[in-house]
C-alpha positions in Angstrom: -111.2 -4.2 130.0 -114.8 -4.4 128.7 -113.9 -2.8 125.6 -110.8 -6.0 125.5 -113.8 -8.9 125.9 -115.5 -7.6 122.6 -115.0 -8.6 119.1 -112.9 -7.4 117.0 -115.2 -5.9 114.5 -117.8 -4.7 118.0 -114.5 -2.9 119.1 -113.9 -1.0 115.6 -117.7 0.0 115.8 -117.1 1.4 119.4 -114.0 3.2 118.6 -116.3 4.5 115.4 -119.0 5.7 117.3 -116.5 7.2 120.3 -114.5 9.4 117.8 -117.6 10.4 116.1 -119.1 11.4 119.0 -115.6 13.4 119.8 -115.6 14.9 116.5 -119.5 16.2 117.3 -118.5 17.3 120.6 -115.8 19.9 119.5 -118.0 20.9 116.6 -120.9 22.3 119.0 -118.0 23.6 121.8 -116.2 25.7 119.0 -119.6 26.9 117.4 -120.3 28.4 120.4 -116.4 29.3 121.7 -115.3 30.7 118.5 -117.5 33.8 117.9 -118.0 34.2 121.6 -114.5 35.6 121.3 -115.8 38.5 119.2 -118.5 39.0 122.0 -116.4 39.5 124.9 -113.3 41.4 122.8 -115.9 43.7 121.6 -117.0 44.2 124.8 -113.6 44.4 126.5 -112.9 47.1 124.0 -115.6 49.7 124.6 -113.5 50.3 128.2 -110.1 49.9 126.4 -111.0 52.0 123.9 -112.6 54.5 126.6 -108.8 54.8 128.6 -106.7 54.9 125.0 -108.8 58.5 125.0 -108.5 59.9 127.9 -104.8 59.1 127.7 -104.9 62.0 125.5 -106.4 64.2 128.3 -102.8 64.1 130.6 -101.5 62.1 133.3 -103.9 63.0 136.2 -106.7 61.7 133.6 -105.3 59.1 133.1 -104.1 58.1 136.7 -107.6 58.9 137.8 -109.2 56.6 135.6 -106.9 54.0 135.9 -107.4 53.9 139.9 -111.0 54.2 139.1 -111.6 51.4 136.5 -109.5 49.1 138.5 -111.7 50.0 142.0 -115.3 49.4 140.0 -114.2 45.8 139.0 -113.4 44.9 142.5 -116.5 46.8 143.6 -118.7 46.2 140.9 -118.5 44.9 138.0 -116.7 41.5 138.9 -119.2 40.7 141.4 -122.1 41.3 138.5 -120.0 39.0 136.4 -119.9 36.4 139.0 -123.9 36.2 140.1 -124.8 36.0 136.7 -122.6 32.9 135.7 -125.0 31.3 137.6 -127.7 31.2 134.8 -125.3 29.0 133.1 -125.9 26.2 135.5 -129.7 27.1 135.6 -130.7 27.8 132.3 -128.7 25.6 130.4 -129.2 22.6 132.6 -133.5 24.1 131.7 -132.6 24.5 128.4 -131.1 20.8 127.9 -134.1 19.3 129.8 -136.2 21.2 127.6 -137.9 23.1 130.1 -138.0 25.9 128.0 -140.1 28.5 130.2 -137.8 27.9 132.9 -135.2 30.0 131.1 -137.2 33.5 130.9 -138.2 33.0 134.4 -134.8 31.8 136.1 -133.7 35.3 133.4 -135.9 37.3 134.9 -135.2 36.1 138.2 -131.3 36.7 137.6 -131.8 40.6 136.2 -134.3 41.6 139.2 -131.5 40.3 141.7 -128.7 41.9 140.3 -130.4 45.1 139.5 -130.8 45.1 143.4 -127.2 44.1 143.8 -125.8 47.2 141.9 -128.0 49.6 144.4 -125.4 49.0 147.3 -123.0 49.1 144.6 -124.0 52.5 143.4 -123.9 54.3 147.0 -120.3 52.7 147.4 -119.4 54.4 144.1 -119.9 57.9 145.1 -118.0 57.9 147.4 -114.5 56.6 145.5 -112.7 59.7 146.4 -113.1 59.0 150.0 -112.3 55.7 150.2 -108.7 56.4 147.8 -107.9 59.5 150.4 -108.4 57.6 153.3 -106.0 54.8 151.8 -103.7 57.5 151.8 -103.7 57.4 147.9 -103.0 60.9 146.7 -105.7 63.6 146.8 -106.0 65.1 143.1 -106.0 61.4 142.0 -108.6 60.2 143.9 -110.6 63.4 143.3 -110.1 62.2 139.6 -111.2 58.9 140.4 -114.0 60.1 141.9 -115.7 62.0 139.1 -115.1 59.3 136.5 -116.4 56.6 139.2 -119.7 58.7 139.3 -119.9 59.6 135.5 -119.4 55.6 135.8 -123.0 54.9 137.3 -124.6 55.7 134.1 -122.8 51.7 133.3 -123.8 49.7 136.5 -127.4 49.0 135.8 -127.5 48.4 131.8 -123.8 46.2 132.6 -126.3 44.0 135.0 -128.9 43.5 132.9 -126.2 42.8 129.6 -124.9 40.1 131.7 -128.4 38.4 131.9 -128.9 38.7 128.9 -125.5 37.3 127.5 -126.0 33.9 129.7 -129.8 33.3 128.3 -128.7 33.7 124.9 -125.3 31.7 125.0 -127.8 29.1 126.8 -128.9 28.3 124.5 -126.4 28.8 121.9 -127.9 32.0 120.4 -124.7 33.7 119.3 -124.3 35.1 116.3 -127.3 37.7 117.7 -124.6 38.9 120.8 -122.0 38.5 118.1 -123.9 41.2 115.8 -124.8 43.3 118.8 -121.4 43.7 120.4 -119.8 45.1 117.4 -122.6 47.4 116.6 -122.3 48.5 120.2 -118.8 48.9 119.3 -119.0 50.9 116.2 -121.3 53.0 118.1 -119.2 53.8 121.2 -116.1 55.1 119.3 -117.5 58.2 117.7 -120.2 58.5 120.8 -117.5 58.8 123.2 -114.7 61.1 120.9 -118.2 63.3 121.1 -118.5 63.6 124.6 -114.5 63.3 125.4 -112.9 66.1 122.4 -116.0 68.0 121.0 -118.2 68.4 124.3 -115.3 68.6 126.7 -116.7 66.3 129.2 -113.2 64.8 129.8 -112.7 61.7 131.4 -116.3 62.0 133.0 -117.6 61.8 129.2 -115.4 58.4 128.1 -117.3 57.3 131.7 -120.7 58.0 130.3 -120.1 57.2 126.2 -119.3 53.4 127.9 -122.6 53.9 130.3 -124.8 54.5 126.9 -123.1 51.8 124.8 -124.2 49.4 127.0 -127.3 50.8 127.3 -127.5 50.7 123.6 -126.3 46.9 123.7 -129.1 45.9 125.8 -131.6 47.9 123.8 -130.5 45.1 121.0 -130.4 42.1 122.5 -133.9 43.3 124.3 -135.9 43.7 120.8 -134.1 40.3 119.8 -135.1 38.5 122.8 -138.4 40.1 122.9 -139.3 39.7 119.0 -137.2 36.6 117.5 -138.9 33.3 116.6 -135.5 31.8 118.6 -137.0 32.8 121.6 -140.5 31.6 121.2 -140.4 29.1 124.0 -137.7 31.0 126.1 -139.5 34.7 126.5 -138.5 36.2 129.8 -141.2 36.1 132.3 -142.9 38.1 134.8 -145.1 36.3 136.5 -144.3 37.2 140.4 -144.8 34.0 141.9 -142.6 32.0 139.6 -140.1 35.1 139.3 -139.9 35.8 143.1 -139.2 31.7 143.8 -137.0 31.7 140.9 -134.4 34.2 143.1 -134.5 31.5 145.6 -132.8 29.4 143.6 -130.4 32.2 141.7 -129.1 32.8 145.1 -127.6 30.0 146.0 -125.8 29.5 143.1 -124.8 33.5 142.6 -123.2 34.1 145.9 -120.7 30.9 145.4 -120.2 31.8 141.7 -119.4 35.3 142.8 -117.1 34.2 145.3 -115.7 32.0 142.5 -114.4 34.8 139.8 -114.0 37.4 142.2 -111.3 35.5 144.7 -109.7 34.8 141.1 -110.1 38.7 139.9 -108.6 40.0 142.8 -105.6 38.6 143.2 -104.2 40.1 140.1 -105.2 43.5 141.4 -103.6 42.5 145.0 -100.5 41.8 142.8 -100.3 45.3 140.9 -100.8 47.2 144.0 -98.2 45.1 145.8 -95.3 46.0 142.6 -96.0 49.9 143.6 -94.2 49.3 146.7 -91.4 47.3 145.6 -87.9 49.6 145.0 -88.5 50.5 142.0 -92.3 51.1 141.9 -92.7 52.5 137.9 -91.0 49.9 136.4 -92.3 47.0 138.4 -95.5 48.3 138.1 -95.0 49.0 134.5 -93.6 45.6 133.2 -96.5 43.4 135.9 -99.3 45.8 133.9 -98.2 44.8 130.5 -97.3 41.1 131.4 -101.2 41.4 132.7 -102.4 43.0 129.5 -100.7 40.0 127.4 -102.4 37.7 130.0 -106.3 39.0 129.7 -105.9 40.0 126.4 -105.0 36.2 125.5 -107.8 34.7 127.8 -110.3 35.7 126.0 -110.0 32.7 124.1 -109.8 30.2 126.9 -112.6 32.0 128.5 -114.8 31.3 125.4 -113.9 27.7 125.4 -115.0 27.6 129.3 -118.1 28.9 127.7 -118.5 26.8 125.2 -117.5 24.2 127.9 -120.5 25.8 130.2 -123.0 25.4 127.8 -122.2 22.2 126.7 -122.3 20.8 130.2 -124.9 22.1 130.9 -127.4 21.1 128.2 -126.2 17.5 128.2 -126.7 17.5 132.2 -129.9 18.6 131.8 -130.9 16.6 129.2 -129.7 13.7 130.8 -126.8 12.4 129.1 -123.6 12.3 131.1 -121.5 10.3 128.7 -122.0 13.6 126.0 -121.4 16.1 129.1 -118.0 14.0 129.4 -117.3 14.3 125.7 -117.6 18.2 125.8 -114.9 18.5 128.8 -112.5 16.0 126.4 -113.4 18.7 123.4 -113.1 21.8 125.3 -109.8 20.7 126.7 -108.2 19.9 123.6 -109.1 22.7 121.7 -107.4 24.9 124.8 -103.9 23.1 125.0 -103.8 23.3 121.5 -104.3 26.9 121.9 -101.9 26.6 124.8 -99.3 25.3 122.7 -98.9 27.6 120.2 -99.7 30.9 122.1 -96.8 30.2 124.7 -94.0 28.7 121.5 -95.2 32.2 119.6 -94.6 34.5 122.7 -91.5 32.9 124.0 -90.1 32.4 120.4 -90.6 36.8 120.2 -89.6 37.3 124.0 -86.9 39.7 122.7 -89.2 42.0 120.5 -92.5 41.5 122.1 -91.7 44.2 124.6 -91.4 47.2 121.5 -94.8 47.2 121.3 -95.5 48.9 124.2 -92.3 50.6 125.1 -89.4 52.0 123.9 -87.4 52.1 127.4 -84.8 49.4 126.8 -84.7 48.7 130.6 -88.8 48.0 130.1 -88.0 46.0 126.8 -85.5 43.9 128.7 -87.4 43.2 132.3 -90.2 41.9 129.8 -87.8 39.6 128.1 -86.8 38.4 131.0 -90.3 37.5 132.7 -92.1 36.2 129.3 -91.0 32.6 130.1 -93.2 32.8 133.6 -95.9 34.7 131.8 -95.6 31.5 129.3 -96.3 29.2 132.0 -99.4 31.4 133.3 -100.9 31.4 129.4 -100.5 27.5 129.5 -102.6 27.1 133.2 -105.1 30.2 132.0 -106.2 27.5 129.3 -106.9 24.7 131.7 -108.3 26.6 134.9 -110.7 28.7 131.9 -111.9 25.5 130.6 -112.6 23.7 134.0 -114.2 26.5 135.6 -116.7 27.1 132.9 -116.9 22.8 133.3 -118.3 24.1 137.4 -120.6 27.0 136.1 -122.2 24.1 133.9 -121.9 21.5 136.3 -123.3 23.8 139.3 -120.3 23.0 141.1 -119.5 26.4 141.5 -118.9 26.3 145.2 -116.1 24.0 145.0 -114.5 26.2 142.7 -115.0 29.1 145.0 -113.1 26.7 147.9 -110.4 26.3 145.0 -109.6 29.8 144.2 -109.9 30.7 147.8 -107.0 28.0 148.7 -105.2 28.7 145.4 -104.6 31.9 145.7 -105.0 33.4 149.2 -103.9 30.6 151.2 -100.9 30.0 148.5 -100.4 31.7 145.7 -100.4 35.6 147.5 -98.4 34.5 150.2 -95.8 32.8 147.7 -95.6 36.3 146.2 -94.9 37.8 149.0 -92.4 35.6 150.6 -90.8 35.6 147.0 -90.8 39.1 145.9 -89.7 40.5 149.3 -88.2 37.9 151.7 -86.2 36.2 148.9 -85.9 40.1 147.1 -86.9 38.5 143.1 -89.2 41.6 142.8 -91.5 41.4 140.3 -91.1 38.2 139.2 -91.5 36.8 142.8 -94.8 38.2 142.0 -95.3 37.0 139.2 -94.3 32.9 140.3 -96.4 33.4 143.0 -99.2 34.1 140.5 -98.0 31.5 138.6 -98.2 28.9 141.4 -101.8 29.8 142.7 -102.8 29.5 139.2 -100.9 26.3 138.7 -102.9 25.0 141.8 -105.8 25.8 141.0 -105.4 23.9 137.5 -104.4 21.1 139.1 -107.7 20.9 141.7 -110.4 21.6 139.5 -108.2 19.0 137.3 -108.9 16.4 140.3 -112.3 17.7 140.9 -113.5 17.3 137.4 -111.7 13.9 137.0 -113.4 12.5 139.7 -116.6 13.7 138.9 -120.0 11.5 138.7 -121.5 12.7 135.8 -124.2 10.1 136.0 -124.8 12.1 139.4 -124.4 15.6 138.0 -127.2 14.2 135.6 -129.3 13.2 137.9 -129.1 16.2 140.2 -129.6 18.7 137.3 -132.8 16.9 136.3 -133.5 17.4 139.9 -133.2 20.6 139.9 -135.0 21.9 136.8 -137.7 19.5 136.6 -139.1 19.6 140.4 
């Protein structure tokens, strides 16, 4: 209406000046989302790479480590994951208002908590086997699981402080140094762990502790560059115990919601694969739902970089006080995504019939997965909006609405929709799979509502708030 009142030539220069501003907006999201999908491939890949090797061990290997990996991320390292997100609403709302010291103390804050965190962590990890046997899971398995779970401790700590570390550089969109780091740490895990898992016959146990000293290796990196880089003049991690220590009273409330956040969302595709192992036919359900899972995560890693991107973004322009350009980055995030959303689902649905040769040759396997690609289509096209909008929350600080989001989404709708589907109604695995697809779909659609309605003039003023008071 106001734009309607102006003249004709004041309305050009707006439109001007609005898709310029547009056009800066998805420059500065895709620097930062673009080779932030190097960072966390690479980093997905040290453990990926870690269980293609010890596939080469033998089944119980294998099982074990499967039931193992899949135990530490509800355990562990999801919930590290989660606390440290929170630095995205802290130190990039600091980093926006240029309150540049703020960063290396809320950093330093973040890795004392967390380092604490993984104690509790650590003494729940030892005992694995215990825990699998008295969920009745079988007993050479979990004894399996057990070992590489322990070999696995070496990881917890350096995986704490990486985390930290990730979030105060991509801040303050430092990335081409975690870029750099992550494949070097990659390059150095393959031979490091065929050393320990072939040559010094450490077995599954070794591939455990190769991933333990890669990360170690990858903090060692991003250490000397946060220590020693001109970037990080202003932003140099802190240790002074009175600002640290109040520092943690802030990270808290902000961790445990962001936690709460991913992990409700983690979860539920783990509830999901353990609820396929006791449909009728257990190996092939549980088979085609792990692949149809693999395509997922291994196409959200794009999505999740844009909700990075998104993040930082957000952030910075909330903390620097400009809620029109925090809007812009939503717009530029978003667009970028269902772009991506677009042509990821046409490409998979277009080789629905094929796709499945690439990870079996069991025509039954091949021809389940053709069958279910059209609802793993529609959980592609609602990973690229729910990625976006919950890095949009982590920016915003809004991250215990999304933790009320996920935990209605999915727990109060989209598990028991699974159930009811894949057992009452007897559509197996993909009963399963629509009701992933509907908690997912409602979860899009809330943080859709929630972001819509948003007062970023508000969000500005309570990040400025926040950091500088």
């Amino acid at each position: 209406m106001e734009e309607a009142l102006l003249l004709p030539e004041k309305r050009e220069i707006l439109r001007t000046t609005t898709w310029d501003a547009y056009m800066e907006a998805l420059k500065k999201v895709s620097y930062i989302a673009i080779p932030m999908v190097v960072v966390t491939l690479s980093q997905h890949l040290i453990r990926v790479l870690s269980m293609m090797m010890i596939g080469h061990l033998g089944e119980l290997s294998l099982a074990g480590a499967s039931i193992a990996t899949s135990l530490t991320n509800v355990t562990g390292f999801s919930i590290l994951v989660g606390m440290a997100s929170a630095l995205e609403t802290l130190c990039g709302q600091a980093y926006g208002a240029e309150q540049y010291k703020k960063l290396g103390i809320y950093t330093t804050g973040a890795m004392i908590s967390l380092l604490l965190v993984c104690i509790p962590i650590s003494i729940l990890w030892i005992f694995v086997d215990k825990i699998l046997i008295f969920m009745h899971q079988d007993p050479l398995i979990s004894i399996e699981a057990g070992k590489y779970s322990i070999w696995l401790l070496i990881s917890i700590f350096p995986f704490a402080i990486l985390q930290v570390l990730v979030r105060y550089l991509q801040t303050q969109s430092l990335i081409l140094p975690m870029v750099m780091s992550s494949v070097a740490t990659l390059c150095f895990h393959v031979p490091i762990c065929w050393l320990f898992v072939f040559k010094l016959d450490f077995g599954s146990g070794g591939a455990a502790f190769a991933i333990g000293l890669s990360y170690w290796f990858n903090v060692l990196l991003l250490g000397l560059y946060a220590k020693y880089s001109s970037s990080c003049e202003k932003s140099r991690l802190c240790f002074s115990s009175s600002e640290v220590f109040a520092s943690i009273k802030e990270f808290f409330p902000l961790a445990i919601p962001s936690a709460c956040m991913i992990c409700l969302e983690w979860w539920t595709f783990e509830i999901v694969i353990l609820l396929a192992g006791i449909l009728p036919k257990p190996q092939l359900e549980t088979s085609v739902l792990s692949i149809c899972l693999s395509v997922a995560s291994t196409h959200y890693f794009l999505p999740f970089s844009l909700g990075a991107g998104a993040s930082t973004r957000v952030s910075n322009e909330l903390g620097a006080g400009n809620p029109e350009a925090a809007k812009m980055a939503v717009r530029a995030a978003l667009a970028i995504s269902m772009t991506d959303a677009i042509i990821s689902s046409s490409v998979l649905f277009s080789c629905r019939h094929v796709v499945g040769y690439a990870f079996s040759n069991e025509k039954e396997v091949v021809d389940y997965l053709s069958d279910m690609t059209p609802f793993l289509c529609v959980l592609i096209i609602s990973d690229c909006i729910q990625a976006v909008l919950s890095g949009v929350a982590r920016g915003s600080g809004w991250q215990h609405l999304g933790a009320y989001v996920n935990l209605g989404s999915f727990y109060l709708v989209g598990i028991p929709v699974a159930i009811i589907s894949g057992f009452l109604f007897h559509l197996q695995g993909k009963g399963l799979w629509i009701g992933l697809n509907v908690g997912n779909l409602l979860q899009s659609l809330l943080l859709s509502l929630v972001t819509s309605f948003t007062d970023w003039k508000k969000q500005a003023s309570i990040a400025r708030e926040r950091i500088c008071y």
